[in-house]
NUDRENBA-505875 format. One record per atom (N, C-alpha, C): x, y, z. Coordinates in steps of 0.02 Angstrom, whole numbers, plus 32768, in hexadecimal, padded with zeros to 4 digits. Each point is the difference from the previous one (the first is absolute). Layout:
<rs>
XYZ ...
</rs>
This chain:
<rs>
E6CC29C4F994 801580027FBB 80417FDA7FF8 7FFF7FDA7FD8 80397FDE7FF6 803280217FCD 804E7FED8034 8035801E7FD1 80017FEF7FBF 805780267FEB 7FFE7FF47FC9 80417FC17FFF 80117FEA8024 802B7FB98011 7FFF7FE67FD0 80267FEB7FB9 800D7FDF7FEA 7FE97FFE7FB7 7FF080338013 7FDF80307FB8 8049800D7FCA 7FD77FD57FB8 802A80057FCE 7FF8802C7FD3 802A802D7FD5 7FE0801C7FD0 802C80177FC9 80017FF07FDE 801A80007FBC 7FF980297FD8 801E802A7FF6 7FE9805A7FD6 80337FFB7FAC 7FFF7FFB7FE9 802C80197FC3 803380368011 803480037FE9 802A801C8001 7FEB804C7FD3 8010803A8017 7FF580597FDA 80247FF47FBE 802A7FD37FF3 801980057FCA 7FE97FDE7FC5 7FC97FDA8008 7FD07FE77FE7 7FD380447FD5 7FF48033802E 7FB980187FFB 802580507FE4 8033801C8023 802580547FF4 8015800E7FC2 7FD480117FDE 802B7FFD7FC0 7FEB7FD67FD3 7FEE7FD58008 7FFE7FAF7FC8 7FC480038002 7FB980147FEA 7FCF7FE38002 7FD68051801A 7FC37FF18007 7FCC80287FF0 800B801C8046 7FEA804F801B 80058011803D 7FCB7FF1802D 7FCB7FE97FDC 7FBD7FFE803A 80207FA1801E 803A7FDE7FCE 80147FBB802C 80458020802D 801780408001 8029800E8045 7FCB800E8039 7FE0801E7FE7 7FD28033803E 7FDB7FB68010 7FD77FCF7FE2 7FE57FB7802A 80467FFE8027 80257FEC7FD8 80447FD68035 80058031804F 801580487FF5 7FFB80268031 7FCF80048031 7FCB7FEF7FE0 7FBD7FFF8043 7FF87FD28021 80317FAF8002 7FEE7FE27FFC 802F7FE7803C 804080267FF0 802C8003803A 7FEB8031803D 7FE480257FEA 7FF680418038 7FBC7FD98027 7FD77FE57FE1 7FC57FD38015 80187FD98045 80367FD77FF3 80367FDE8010 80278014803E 801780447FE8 80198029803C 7FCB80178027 7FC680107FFD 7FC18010802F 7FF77FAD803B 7FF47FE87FE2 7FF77FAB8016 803E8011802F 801C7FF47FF2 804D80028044 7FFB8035803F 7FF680347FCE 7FF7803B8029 7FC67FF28043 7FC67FE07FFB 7FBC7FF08016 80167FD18035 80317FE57FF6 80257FC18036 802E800E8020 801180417FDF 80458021803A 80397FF87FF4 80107FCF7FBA 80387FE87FED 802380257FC5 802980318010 800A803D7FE3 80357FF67FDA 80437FB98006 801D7FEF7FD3 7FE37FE97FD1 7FD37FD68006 7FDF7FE07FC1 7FDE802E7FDA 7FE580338010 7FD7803C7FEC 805080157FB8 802C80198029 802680227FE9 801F7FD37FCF 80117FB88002 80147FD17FC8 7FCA800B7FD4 7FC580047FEA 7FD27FFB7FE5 800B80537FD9 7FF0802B801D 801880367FCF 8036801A7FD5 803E7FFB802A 802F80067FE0 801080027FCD 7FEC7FC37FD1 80097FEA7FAF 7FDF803E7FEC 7FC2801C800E 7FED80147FDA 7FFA804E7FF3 803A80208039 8008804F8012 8027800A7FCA 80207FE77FE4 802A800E7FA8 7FD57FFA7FCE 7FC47FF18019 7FCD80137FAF 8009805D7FF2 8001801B7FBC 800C80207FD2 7FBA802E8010 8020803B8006 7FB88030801B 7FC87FFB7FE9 80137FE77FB4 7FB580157FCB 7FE67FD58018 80167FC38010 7FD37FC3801F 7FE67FE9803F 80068048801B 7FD77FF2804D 7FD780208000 7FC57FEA8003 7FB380047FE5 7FEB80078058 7FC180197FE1 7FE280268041 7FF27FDB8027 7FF37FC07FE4 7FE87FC3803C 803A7FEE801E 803480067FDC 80477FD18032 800180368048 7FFE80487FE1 802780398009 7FC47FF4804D 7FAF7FF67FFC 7FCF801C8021 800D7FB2802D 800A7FB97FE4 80257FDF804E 80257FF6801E 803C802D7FED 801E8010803D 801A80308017 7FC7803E7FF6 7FE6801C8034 7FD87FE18037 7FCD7FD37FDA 7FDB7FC78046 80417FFD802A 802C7FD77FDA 80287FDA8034 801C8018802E 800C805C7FDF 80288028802B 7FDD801A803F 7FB1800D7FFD 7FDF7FFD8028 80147FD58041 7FEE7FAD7FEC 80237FD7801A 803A800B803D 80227FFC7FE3 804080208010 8018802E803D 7FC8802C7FFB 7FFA803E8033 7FCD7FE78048 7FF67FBD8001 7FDA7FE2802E 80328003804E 7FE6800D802A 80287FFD8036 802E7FCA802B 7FE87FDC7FD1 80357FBD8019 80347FF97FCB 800B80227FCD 80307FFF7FDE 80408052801C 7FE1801B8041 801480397FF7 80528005800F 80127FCC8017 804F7FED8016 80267FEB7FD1 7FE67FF97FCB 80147FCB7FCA 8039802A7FBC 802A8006800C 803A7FF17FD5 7FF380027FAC 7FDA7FB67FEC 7FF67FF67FD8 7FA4801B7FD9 7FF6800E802D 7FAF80208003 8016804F7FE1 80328015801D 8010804C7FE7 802A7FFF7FC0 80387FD47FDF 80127FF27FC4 7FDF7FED7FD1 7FB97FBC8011 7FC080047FCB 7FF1804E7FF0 7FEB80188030 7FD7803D8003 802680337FBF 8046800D8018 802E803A7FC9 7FFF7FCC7FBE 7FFD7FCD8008 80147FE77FBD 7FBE7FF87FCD 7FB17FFE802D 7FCA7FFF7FD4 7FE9805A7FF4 80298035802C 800580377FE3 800D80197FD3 80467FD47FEB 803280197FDB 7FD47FDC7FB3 7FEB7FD68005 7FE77FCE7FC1 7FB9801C7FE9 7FE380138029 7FC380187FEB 8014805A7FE3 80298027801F 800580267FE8 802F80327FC1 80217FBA7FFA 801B7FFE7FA4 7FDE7FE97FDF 7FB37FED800D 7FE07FE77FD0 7FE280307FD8 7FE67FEC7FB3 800380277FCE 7FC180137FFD 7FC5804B8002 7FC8800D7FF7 7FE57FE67FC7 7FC27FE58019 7FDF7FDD7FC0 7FFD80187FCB 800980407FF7 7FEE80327FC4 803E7FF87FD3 80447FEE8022 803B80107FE0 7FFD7FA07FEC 7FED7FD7800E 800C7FBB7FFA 7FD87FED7FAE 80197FF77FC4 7FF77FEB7FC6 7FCB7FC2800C 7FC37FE17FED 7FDC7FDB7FF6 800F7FCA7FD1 80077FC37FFD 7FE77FD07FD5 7FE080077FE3 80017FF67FAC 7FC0800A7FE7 7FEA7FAF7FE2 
</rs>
């Protein structure tokens, strides 16, 4: 399988999407990085994983939708692989996709678009 060497990727900035604009275009933007962060994760490359999320752990509770919230849990899965088990940064992903998924807001309490 070939790396991810030289792999470009160009995401929009959260400040684009938090706030300004419709929430189902934060939650794309968010899946899109965490997508992103899986890809890294899959190669072992756990900084790039972690550049890739980052932006998007300051999204606004109401707007972490079950799909952001449900990949990265994947990722966290990930994560818990045994070759990450020494890893520093493998255990700071880990508290920090804890911490993000579990200020997130129950669907029931999250207001709809109409």
């Amino acid at each position: 399988m070939a790396g991810l060497e030289g792999l470009s990727c160009e995401v929009a900035p959260l400040a684009n999407f938090n706030g300004n604009g419709p929430g189902w275009a934060a939650g794309t933007w968010a899946q899109i990085r965490v997508g992103a962060g899986i890809a890294y994760v899959m190669e072992g490359a756990l900084d790039g994983a972690a550049e890739q999320i980052a932006p998007m752990l300051t999204l606004a509770p109401e707007l972490r939708m079950a799909t952001v919230t449900g990949y990265l849990e994947t990722m966290d899965v990930r994560l818990r692989q045994r070759r990450f088990r020494n890893s520093e940064l493998a255990v700071r992903l880990r508290e920090q996709i804890r911490e993000f998924n579990s200020a997130a807001l129950p669907a029931e309490l999250v207001e709809e678009d109409d």
